[in-house]
C-alpha positions as CSV (number, residue, x, y, z in Angstrom):
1,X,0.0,0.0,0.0
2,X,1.1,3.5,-1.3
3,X,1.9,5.5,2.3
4,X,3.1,9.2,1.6
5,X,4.7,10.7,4.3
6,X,3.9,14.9,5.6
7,X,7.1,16.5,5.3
8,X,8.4,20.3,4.5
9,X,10.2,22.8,5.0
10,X,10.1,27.1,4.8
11,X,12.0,28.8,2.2
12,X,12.8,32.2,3.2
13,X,13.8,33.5,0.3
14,X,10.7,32.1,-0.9
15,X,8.7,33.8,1.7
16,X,10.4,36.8,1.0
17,X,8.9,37.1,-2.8
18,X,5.4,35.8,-1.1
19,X,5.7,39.5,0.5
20,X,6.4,41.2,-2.2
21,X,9.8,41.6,-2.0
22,X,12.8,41.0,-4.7
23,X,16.1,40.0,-3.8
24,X,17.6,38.0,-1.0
25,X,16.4,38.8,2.5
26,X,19.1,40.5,4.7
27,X,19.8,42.1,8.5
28,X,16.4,42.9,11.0
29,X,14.1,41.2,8.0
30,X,16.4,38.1,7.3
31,X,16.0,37.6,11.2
32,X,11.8,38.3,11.4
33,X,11.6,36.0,8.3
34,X,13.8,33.5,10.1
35,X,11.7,33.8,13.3
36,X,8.2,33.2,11.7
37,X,9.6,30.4,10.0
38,X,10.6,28.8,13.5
39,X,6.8,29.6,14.9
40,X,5.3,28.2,11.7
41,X,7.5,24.9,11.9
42,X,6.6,24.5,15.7
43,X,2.5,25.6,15.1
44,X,2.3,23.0,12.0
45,X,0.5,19.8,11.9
46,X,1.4,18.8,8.4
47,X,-1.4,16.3,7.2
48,X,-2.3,14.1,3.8
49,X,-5.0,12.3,2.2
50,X,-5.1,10.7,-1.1
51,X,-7.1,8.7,-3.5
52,X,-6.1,7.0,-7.0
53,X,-9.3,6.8,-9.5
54,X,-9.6,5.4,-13.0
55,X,-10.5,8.1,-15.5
56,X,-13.4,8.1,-17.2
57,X,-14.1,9.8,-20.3
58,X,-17.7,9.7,-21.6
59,X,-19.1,13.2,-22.5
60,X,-16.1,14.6,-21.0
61,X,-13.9,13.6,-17.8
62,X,-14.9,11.8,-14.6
63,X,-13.3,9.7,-12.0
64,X,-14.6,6.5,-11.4
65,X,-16.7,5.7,-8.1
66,X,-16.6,9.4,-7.1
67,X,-18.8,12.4,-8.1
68,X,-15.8,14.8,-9.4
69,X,-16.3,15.4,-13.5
70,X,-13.3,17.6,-14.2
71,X,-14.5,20.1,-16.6
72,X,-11.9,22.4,-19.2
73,X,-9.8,22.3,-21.6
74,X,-6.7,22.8,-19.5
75,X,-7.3,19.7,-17.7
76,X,-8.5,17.6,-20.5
77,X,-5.1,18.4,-22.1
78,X,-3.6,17.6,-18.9
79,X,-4.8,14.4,-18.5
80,X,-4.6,14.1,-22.6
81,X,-2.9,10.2,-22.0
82,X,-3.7,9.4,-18.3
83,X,-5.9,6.6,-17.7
84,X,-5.5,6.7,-13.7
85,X,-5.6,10.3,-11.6
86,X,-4.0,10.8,-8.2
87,X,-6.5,13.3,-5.6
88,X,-4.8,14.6,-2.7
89,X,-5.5,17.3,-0.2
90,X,-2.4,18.7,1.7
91,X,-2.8,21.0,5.0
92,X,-0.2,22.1,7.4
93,X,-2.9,22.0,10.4
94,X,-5.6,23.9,12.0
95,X,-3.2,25.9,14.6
96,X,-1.7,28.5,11.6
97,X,-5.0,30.4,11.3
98,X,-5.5,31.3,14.9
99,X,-1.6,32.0,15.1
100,X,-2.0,34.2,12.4
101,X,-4.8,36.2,13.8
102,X,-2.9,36.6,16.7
103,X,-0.2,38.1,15.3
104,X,-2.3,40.4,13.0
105,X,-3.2,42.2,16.1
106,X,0.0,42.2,17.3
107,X,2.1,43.3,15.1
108,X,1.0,43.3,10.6
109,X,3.8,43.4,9.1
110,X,5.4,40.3,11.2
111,X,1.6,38.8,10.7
112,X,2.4,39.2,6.6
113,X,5.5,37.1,6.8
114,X,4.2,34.4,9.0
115,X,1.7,34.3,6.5
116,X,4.5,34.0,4.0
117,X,6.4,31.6,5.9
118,X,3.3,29.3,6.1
119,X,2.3,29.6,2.3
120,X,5.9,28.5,1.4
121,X,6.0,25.5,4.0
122,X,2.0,24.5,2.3
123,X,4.0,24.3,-1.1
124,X,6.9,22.6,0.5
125,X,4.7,19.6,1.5
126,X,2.9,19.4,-2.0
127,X,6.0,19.6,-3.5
128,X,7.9,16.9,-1.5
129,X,4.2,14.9,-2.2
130,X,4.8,15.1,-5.9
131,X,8.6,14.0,-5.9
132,X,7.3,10.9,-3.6
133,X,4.6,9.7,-6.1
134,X,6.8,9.9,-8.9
135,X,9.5,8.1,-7.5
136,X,7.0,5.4,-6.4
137,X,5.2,5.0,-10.1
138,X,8.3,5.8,-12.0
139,X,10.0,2.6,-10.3
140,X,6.6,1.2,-12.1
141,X,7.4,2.2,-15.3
142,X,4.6,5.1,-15.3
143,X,5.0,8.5,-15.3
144,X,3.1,11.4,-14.1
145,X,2.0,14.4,-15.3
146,X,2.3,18.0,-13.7
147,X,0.4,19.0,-9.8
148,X,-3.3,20.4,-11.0
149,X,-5.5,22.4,-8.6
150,X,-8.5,23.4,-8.2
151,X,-8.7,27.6,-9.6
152,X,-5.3,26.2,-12.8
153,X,-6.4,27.3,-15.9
154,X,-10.3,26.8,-16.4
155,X,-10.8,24.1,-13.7
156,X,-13.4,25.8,-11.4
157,X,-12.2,26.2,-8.0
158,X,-16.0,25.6,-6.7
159,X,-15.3,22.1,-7.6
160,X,-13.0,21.5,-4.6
161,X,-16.0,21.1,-2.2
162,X,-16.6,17.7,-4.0
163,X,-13.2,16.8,-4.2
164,X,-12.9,17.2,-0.1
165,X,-15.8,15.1,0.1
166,X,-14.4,12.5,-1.9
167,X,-11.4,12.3,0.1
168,X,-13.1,12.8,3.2
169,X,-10.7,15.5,4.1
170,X,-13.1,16.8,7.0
171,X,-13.3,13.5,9.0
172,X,-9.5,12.1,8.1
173,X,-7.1,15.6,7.7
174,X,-9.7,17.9,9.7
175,X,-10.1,20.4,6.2
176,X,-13.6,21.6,5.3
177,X,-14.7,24.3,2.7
178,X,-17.0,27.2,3.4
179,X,-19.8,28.4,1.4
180,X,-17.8,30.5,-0.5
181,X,-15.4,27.7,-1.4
182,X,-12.3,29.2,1.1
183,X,-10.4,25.9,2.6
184,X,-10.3,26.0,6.5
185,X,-7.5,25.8,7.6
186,X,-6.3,28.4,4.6
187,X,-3.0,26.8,4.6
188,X,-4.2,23.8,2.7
189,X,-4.1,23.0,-1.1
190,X,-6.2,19.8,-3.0
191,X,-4.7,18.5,-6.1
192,X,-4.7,16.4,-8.8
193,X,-2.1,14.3,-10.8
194,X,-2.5,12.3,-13.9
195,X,-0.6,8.7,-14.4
196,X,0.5,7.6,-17.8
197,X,2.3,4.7,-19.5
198,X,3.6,7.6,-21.9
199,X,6.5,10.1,-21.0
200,X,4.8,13.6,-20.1
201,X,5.8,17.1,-21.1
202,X,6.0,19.3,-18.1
203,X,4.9,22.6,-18.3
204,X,7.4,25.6,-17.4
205,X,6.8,27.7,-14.4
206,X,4.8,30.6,-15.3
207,X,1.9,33.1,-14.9
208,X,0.1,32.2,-18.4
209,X,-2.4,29.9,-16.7
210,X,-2.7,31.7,-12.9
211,X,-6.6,33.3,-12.2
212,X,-4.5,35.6,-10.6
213,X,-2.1,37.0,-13.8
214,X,-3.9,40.5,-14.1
215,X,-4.4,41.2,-10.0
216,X,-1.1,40.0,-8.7
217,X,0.6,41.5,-6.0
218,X,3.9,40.5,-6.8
219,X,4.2,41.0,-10.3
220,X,3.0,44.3,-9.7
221,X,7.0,44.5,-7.3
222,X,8.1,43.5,-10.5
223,X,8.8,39.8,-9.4
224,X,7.0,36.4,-9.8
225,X,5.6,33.6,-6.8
226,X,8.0,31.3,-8.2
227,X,11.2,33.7,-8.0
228,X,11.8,35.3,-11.3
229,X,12.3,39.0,-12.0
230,X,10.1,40.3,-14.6
C-alpha cells in the first residue's frame, strides 16, 4: 500500500517574494523572516490524504466511483494520456490560522510574513508529495504528469467542495470548505495528478495559466511567486 509521508520545510527566500519583495532577505528582515519560519514549523501539523481513480471519459472527464467530473480544456489536455488520476489534499494543520490572527493584532507586518512563511511551508509539502509519487510510479514504469489544482487554468475552483468530500478530508485531515469555497485551515491545497504509461511534457513555471495573472501583488513588485524578476 502506497503510504506518503507529511514532510516540509520554509523557504525564506521564498517567503520573502510571497511579501512582495525581490532579492535576497538580509539584517532585521532576514531575522523576522527566520523567526516566523521557526513559529510556523513548531505551530504546524502537516497532514495528507489521497485517492487513486480510473479516469473516465464519456461526454467529458470523470473519475470512477466518485462524483468529481473535471471540466476544461486545461485539464483535459492535462490528463490528454492518463488513464488513472491521483487526488490529494495537503494542510499544514488547524493551529496557523489562529496563530496568524494573533499576530495580525500584534504586530501586521510580522503577521504578513508568518503568513509568508506558512504559504511556502503549504507548497513545501505538495511539492515533496509530488517528488514521492513519482519516484514510487516511475519505479513502475509510469510516469506522471504535472500537480493540478482546483482555480489552474479553467478548472473551477467551486469544484474543490466535491473533491474534499471525496477524500473525506473533513473527518481524516480535519479540512472543510466554506460556502464561499475558502479551505479552512487556509494553509491547505487539493490536487490532482494524472498517471501515464507515456512520457509527459512538463509545463514551465509561469503566470500564463494563474486566475491571478492581471491582479497579482507580486508581479506588480516586479517579481513572480515562483522567483523570477520580470
Amino acid at each position: 500500500m502506497l503510504l506518503l509521508s507529511a514532510k516540509f520545510e520554509v523557504n525564506i527566500e521564498e517567503a520573502y517574494r510571497y511579501i512582495g519583495c525581490r532579492g535576497i532577505p538580509k539584517g532585521e528582515t532576514l531575522n523576522d523572516l527566520q523567526n516566523a519560519a521557526e513559529l510556523i514549523e513548531e505551530n504546524a501539523k502537516p497532514r495528507v490524504v489521497f485517492k487513486i481513480c480510473d479516469i473516465v471519459r464519456d461526454n467529458g472527464i470523470s473519475l470512477s466511483d466518485t462524483c468529481l467530473k473535471l471540466e476544461g480544456q486545461a485539464v483535459d489536455a492535462l490528463l490528454h494520456d492518463s488513464d488513472k488520476c491521483i487526488i490529494f489534499c495537503a494542510t499544514i494543520g488547524s493551529d496557523i490560522d489562529p496563530l496568524l490572527r494573533k499576530w495580525q493584532i500584534k504586530d501586521i507586518t510580522f503577521a504578513s510574513m508568518l503568513d509568508a512563511c506558512a504559504s511556502s511551508a503549504v507548497e513545501s509539502l505538495c511539492n515533496n508529495i509530488e517528488n514521492e509519487l513519482s519516484e514510487e510510479y516511475t519505479s513502475q514504469g509510469c510516469y506522471l504528469t504535472d500537480r493540478f489544482s482546483p482555480g489552474y487554468g479553467d478548472l473551477s475552483i467551486s469544484i474543490q467542495k466535491n473533491f474534499c468530500a471525496v477524500l473525506d478530508t473533513s473527518r481524516k485531515i480535519g479540512v472543510s470548505v466554506s460556502e464561499s469555497g475558502i479551505m479552512i485551515p487556509r494553509k491547505s491545497v487539493t490536487a490532482l495528478i494524472g498517471i501515464s504509461n507515456k512520457e509527459q511534457k512538463h509545463r514551465v513555471t509561469g503566470c500564463d495559466d494563474c486566475l491571478l495573472q492581471g491582479n497579482c501583488k507580486y508581479r506588480e513588485n516586479g517579481v513572480t511567486c515562483y522567483g523570477q524578476i520580470i
